[in-house]
N, C-alpha and C positions, 0 to 999 in steps of 0.2 A: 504494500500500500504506500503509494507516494502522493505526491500532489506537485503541483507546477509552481515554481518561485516566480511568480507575475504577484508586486506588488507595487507598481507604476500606477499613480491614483489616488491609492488610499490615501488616510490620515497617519499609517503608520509607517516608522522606519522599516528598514531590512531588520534589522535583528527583530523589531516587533514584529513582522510579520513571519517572520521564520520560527518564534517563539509559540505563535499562535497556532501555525501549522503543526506543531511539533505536541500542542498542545488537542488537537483535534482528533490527530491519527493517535493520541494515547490513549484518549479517552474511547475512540469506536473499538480499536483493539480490544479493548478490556472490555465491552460491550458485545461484542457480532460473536457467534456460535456458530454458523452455518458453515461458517469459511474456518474453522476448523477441522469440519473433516471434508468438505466439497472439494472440490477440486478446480481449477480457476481458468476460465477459457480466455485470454485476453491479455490488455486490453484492445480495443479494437478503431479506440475514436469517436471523441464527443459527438459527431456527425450520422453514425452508424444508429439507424432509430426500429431495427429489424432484423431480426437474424432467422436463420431454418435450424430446425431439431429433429432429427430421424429416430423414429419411436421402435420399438422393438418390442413386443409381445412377448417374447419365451425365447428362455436362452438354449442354443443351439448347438449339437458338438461340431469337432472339425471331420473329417471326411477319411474313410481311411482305402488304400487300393494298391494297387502292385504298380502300377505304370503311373496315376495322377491322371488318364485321360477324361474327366470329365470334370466338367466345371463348378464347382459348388463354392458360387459364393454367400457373404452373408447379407440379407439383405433386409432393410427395414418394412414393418410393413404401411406405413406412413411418413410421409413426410411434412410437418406445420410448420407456418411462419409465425413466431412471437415476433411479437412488440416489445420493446426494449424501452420501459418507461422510465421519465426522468421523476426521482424522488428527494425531495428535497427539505431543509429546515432553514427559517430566518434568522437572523438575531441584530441585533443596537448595541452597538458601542454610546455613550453618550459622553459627546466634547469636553463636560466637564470633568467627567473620570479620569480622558485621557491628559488634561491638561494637569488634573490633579497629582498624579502619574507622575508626570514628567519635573513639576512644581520640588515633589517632595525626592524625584529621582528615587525612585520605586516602579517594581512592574505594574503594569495594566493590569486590573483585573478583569480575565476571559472567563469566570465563571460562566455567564451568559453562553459563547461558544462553546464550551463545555456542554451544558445541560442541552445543546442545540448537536452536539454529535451524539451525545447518547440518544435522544430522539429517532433522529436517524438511524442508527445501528441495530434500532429497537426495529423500526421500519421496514430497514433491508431484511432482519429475520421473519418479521411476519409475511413478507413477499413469499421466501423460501419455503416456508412450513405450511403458509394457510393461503399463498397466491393472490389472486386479483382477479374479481368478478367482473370488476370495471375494463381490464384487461384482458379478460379468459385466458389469465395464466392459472394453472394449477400448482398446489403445493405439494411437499411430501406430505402432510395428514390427509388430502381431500382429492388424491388424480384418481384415474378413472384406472383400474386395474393393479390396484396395489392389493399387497396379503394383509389381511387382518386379523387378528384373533383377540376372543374377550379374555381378558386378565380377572386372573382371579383377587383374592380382598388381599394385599399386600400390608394388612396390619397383622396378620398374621405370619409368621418368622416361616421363610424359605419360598413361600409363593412368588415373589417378586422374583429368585432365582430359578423356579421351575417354570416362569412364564416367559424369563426371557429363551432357555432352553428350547422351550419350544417353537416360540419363535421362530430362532435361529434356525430349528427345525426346518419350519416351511421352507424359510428361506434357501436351506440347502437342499431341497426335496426341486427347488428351482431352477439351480443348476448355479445359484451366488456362494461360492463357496468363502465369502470374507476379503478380507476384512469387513469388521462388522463397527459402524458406530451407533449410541444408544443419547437418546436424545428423550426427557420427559418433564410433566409438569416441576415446578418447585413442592406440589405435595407430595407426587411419586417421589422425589430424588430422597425428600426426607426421610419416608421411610425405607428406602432399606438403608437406612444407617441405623441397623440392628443388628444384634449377634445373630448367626446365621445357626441355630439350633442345633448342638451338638458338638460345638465348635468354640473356637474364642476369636475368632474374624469376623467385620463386618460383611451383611449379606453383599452390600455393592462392590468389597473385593474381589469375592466368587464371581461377580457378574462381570468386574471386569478383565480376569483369564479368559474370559467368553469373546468379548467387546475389546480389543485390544484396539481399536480406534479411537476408542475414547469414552465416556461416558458425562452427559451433561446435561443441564438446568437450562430450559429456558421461561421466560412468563409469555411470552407469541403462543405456548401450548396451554390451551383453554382448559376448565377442566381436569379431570383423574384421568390422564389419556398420554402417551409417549408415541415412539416408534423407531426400528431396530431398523436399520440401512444398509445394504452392502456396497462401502463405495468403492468408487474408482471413477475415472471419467465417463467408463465404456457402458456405464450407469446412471449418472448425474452430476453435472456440474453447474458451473455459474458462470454465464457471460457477461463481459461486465464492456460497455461502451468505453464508458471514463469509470476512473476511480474517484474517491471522498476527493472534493478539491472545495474550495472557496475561493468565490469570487467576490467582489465589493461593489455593489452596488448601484448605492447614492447616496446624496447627502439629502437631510428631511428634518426641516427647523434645527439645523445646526449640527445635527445628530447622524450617525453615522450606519448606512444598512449594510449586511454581509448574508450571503447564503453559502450553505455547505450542500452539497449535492453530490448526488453520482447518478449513472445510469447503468442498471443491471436488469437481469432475467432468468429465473432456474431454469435450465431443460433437463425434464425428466426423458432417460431417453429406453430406460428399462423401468416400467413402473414394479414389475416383479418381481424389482428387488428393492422393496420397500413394505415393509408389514408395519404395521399402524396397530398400536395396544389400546386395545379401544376397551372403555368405562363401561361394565356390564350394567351400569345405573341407564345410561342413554342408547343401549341397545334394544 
């Protein structure tokens, strides 16, 4: 994640602006989940407002024969064009901050672009996880041919380890043999931070020998609901136009505007390898 050193305009110096950028990309780091275990197609160019995603039903083996005379290749069975929406957060600087700033030779406080990237980053996961109706992107909780299975009551000690098991199950019954990342509500992740009955380890240790990709918290997942991934590209990734950048504005009764932006888009390109642990309450 980088951003562009265009700070010609603003009200700030270089090092204020370089402070601010440095100050942005920490704060979404420390926010975005998605792009921890995704895999990152780009960038591609602020300009680029469309890309194509080749969808794949069921995973496929390779072909086996004494000579190779015949042609088997892999092919998707659909091809869609996504829209690559721009998603964005505002924020104000206000002149008299900055002047007070510089008065007392003290930094600026970017609180404001702070709470303005994590906004953002909040954003970009919900895109990932739950998509865009406004867009007809899909997410991984809601595309059209993922695995699901009802989880059983995870207050009870090893459920939360036998549900992902199975899971993972399906998912190799699919032909995704892993890497696996696990992704759930902030109530799921609580609990399994329980001793896993019979043992002296937390259950989410067990689970993550399973999950060697990761295992993680997000609030974009609504709900007692998660979902177990096999990733790699050749499954889902993220294309991304432009990356987090800020641009400045204008100036507005003396006051200073700034947005932080990017343009991105999941493609799922094997829904199959994606099982979604859905809440036996809203089944």
């Amino acid at each position: 994640m980088s951003m562009t050193n265009h700070y010609s305009g603003t009200p700030l110096t270089e090092k204020e602006w370089n402070d601010l950028q440095e100050l942005v990309i920490h704060h979404a780091r420390r926010t975005l989940i998605g792009r921890r275990f995704l895999d990152i197609y780009g960038p591609l160019g602020g300009g680029v407002q469309a890309i194509m995603n080749d969808v794949y039903e069921e995973s496929d083996v390779g072909t086996i024969s004494l000579h190779g005379d015949t042609l088997e290749v892999s092919n998707p069975v659909k091809r869609e064009n996504l829209t690559i929406p721009l998603l964005y957060k505002d924020f104000k600087l206000y002149w008299r901050d900055i002047a007070h700033a510089r008065t007392l030779d003290i930094p600026i406080d970017f609180s404001t672009a702070a709470n303005a990237a994590t906004q953002l980053a909040l954003l970009e996961d919900d895109l990932i996880f739950n998509g865009s109706e406004q867009f007809n992107i899909k997410g991984l909780m809601n595309v059209k041919g993922r695995i699901t299975h009802i989880r059983g009551d995870w207050k009870k000690t090893g459920h939360a380890f036998q549900d992902i098991v199975e899971a993972r199950n399906k998912l190799m019954q699919m032909g995704h043999t892993g890497p696996y990342a696990l992704i759930v509500s902030p109530q799921l992740y609580a609990l399994m931070h329980r001793v896993h009955q019979g043992t002296n380890v937390l259950e989410i240790e067990h689970i993550r020998e399973l999950v060697t990709d990761g295992v993680y918290q997000s609030p974009v997942i609504k709900g007692d609901a998660g979902v177990l991934i096999a990733t790699g590209r050749q499954n889902v990734d993220l294309a991304i136009a432009e990356d987090f950048d800020i641009a400045y504005m204008d100036e507005e009764q003396m006051n200073h505007l700034f947005r932080i932006y990017e343009t991105i888009v999941p493609r799922i390109k094997r829904p199959s390898a994606i099982c979604t642990l859905e809440d036996p309450k809203s089944s």
